[in-house]
Every structure is written in C-alpha cells, then in structure tokens.
Phi, psi and omega in degrees: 000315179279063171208309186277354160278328174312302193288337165254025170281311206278338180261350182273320124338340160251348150320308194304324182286324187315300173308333150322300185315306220291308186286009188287300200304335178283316203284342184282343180289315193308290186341318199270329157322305172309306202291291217318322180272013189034086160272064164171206186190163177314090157241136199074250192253003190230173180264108204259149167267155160316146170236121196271130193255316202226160160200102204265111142323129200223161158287341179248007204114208225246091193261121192253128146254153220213099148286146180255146168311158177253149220060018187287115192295139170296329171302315154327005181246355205284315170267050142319308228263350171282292178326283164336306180281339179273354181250326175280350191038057178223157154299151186198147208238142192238106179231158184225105182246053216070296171251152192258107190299101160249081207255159191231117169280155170300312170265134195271168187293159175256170198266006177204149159206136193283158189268289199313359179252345174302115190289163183260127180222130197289148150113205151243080190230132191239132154292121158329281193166166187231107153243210220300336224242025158084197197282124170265114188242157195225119177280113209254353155304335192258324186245079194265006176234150172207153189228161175212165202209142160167166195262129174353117189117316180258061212050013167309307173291306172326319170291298203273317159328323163275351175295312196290322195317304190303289198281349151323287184304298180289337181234030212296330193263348189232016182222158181262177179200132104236163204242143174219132188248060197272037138293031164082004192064039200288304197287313190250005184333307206298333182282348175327313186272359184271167185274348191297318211289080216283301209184117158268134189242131209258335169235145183332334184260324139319349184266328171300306197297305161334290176288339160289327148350280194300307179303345181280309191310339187284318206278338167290312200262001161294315161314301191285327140339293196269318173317301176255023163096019206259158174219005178200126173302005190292305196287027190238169180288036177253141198244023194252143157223140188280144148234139176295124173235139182226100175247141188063072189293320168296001171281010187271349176274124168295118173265149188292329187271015184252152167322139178281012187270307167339291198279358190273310256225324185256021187247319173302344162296266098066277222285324177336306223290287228299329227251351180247349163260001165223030158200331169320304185316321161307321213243015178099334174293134190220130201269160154216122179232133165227172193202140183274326163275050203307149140209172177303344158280339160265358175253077173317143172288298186323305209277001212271297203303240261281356140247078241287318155270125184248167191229105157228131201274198197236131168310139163292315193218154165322299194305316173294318166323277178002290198298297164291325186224040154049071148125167170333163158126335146339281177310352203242346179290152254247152181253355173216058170214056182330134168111310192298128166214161169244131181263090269200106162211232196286002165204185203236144144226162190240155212213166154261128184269147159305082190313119162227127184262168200283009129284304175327300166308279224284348169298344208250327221246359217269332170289000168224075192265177182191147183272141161197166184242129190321317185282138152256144173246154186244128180276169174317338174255100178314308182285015172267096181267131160220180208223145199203000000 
C-alpha cells in the first residue's frame, strides 16, 4: 500500500524538480542573451547587467522580473523579446515598466478560437481576441471609437460581424447600428431586418442620407446635454448606444475624377464620420471605421486621433501598418491564419479574433428579426427609430 502512495508522491517530486530545472535553464539563457547583447550600462566602473529580482509562477507560464541598471537606453531592449523566443523556442513577451518584465509561455496563441468559447462580460465590453496571456476584451465606454485595417480575407469583416453579434446578444433593448456597408452591402444586408439596426447602407448616397440622420440625433442629443448639465453618457440615466460601423471606408474618399457634386456629398461624409469621432463619444456614440487599404486618405486624421483602439489584421506593407497602429508589424503577421491581428492601445498585443460563420450569427441573432421597409424616419423623440 505504501509503494502505490509513493510513486506519485515521488513523479510529482521529479515534475516539480524538472520544473525547477527548466526555469534554472531559461534564466541562465536570459542572462546569456543580457551578455551577448550587451543589455545593459555604466555604474561607477563597472558595466552592470539587468538583476533578476522576482520569478513569478503565471497560469500562462513563467514571469523573471529584472531590476535594470540606470540609464540602460530602451533601444537595447528591442531585440530581447526576438531573440529570446527563438533560442527557447517558445513564445516570450519582454515589457518595461520601471521594472523589466519578462515572460516565456507555455503555449503558442491558437490558430483558431471559436465565438461560442468567448466568455460573458457585463458593461459594454466586446472581445477581442485570445493569447497566451487569455482573453482580451475592449470596454467602449472607457474607450469609444476604434478603427481597423487589414487586406481582404483576413478577418476584418469578420471581426466586426461578431462584435455586432456579441453586443446584440449582451444589450438587445440598448444598443443601436447603422451599419454603412460599402461592399455593396454584400457582408451586412442581412442585418437590415433586425430592430438594433436603424439601416444599412450600401453605397456612397445611402451613406450620406444615412449620416445626415446621425448628424441631426449628435445635434439633439448635444442639446439635451447642455440642458442637463451632462458632459459623458456614462454619468448619465441613458442606458442606449448608436454604434456607427463603416466597412471599406475608402469608397468614402473623394477622387479627383468624380463629378464635383460626387466629391461635394463624400467630403460631407468624411466630415460626419470625423465630427462623431471628437464629440460623438461623449454623446453616446461609437465609430468602428475599417478600411482594407489604410493611407492617409481612407484614414481621416480627425478620425485616427480620436481612436485610441486600433485593430490590424494583416497588412501588405509596413507604411500601411504605420497608417493603423503608429508602426510595423502588420505586414510580418503569418498569411495562413486568418483572424491573427494586432491590437494596439497604451500598448500593442497580438491576438487570435473570435471566428463566427455567418449561420451561426443569424441562428443567434434570428429572435430579433422585426418587419420593416427599407426608409427610415426618426420621430420627435431622438431615441425613437421607426420604419414606414
């Protein structure tokens, strides 16, 4: 009886030492990597190295805290976290906050994650995506616009179709669409018949008519504001939020070779969107503008500054990257993983997005069909959509 209690006392003891080993053998790597890459700077006389100070057991692996020497330059840090993952052959994330963070995970991100394993989360907060560090969610309350970029195919549309899904489902009575779809309305048509949705709009003249809508309800509820003192919807009783959605934002650019009425009717567009990206957020409103092709021109500046989350999806070139997330890295995400984005606020992580096929949305989403006729009118009461 005791020889069959031994043995898994005695192999949970050599797990435990293997582990022990294993993480002697990373810190002894980090260490040789800090020489090889001279990591580190001058105090008195001598050349001082990072000093690992902490070593944090994580659910995700393995975390080495660093104290660093002072005046150690943030470039010397840049290629750690390349190195590293390439000599341990694991992922490993190198950050610097006062102190210098290092983790090496267990697990590499997965190449697929399903929208039915995305967990319920209270507020108006949407997932993100999931790595090695677990699920990452975005609060549209704290943070209320955000624009993405990436080239056809690789999840962008997708991304947002599970966004609508998600906040449908967690707000069905408070939250609102319009959706302007300019792929002809191929991708949101479908979304036409639901009650969240005041309207999609599928061409550059629908879009307009549409965003004059919006500009009246921003100029109503700037009134209604200033009436009650309100200065954010957070602190206020409105429990409703519009969210603006924009896919292929560049057919919204005025080209030199169009009619000047053409380039008159999308530069008012243009002006909608930017003006719902620096006072809509306050008022309840919230853009998501994506573009397949970002340069400065389908990426409005008003609107890029005023959206503190960027999303990119994987990119042609570096300069388009730039153009969404203030740098490289886009272009370098794996081309035969559809869903790998990078996420980019007071810091950038890469993530896997949640996969929803366009049954699955309308099986979830199908209890909130409603009859309506394509025009909409907005009655006197700005929080009334009704279809006629």
């Amino acid at each position: 009886m005791f020889e069959l209690l031994a043995i898994p006392v005695l192999s949970g003891a050599a797990a435990l030492y293997v582990g022990v080993k294993k993480r002697n053998v990373d810190e002894m790597v980090i260490r040789k990597v800090f020489k090889n890459l001279k990591v580190g700077a001058v105090e008195g006389k001598d050349f001082v190295y990072p000093k690992l100070i902490a070593m944090e057991k994580k659910e995700y692996g393995v975390r080495y805290v660093y104290r660093v020497p002072l005046g150690l330059p943030k470039k010397a840090l840049e290629p750690v976290e390349e190195i590293l993952a390439a000599t341990l052959d694991r992922p490993v994330e190198v950050t610097f906050k006062k102190w210098l963070y290092i983790d090496i995970f267990q697990n590499d991100i997965p190449e697929k994650v399903l929208y039915s394993d995305v967990p319920n989360m209270v507020g108006w907060v949407v997932p993100l995506g999931l790595n090695e560090k677990g699920w990452h969610f975005h609060d549209f309350d704290k943070t209320p616009h955000c624009v993405a970029g990436g080239t056809t195919r690789f999840g962008k549309t997708v991304f947002l179709k599970m966004v609508t899904t998600y906040l449908i489902e967690h707000h069905p009575d408070d939250v609102e669409f319009l959706i302007i779809d300019l792929k002809g309305g191929l991708e949101f048509e479908r979304y036409r018949e639901l009650k969240q949705v005041i309207d999609v709009a599928s061409d550059p003249i629908e879009a307009f008519e549409c965003l004059t809508r919006i500009k009246v309800l921003l100029e109503r509820k700037m009134t209604e504001f200033k009436r009650n003192g309100w200065s954010n919807v957070v602190n206020t009783p409105i429990q409703k939020r519009t969210f603006i959605i924009v896919d292929e934002a560049a057919q919204l650019v005025p080209e030199k070779f169009m009619e000047k009425p053409m380039r008159d009717l999308l530069s008012y567009c243009q002006s909608i969107l930017s003006e719902i990206a620096r006072i809509g957020g306050a008022l309840g409103f919230r853009l998501v503008f994506c573009t397949q092709y970002p340069t400065a021109d389908t990426l409005p500046r008003q609107i890029k500054q005023n959206a503190d989350l960027k999303i990119s999806f994987r990119l042609p070139t570096g300069y388009a990257s730039v153009v969404v997330i203030d740098e490289q890295g886009a272009e370098e995400l794996p081309s035969d993983i559809p869903g790998r984005a990078i996420i980019k606020t007071h810091e950038k992580k890469i993530v896997q997005v949640p996969y929803i096929t366009d049954d699955e949305m309308m099986k979830r989403l199908v209890v909130y069909r409603v009859a309506k006729v394509r025009k909409a009118q907005r009655t006197a009461d700005e929080d009334t959509i009704f279809f006629e």
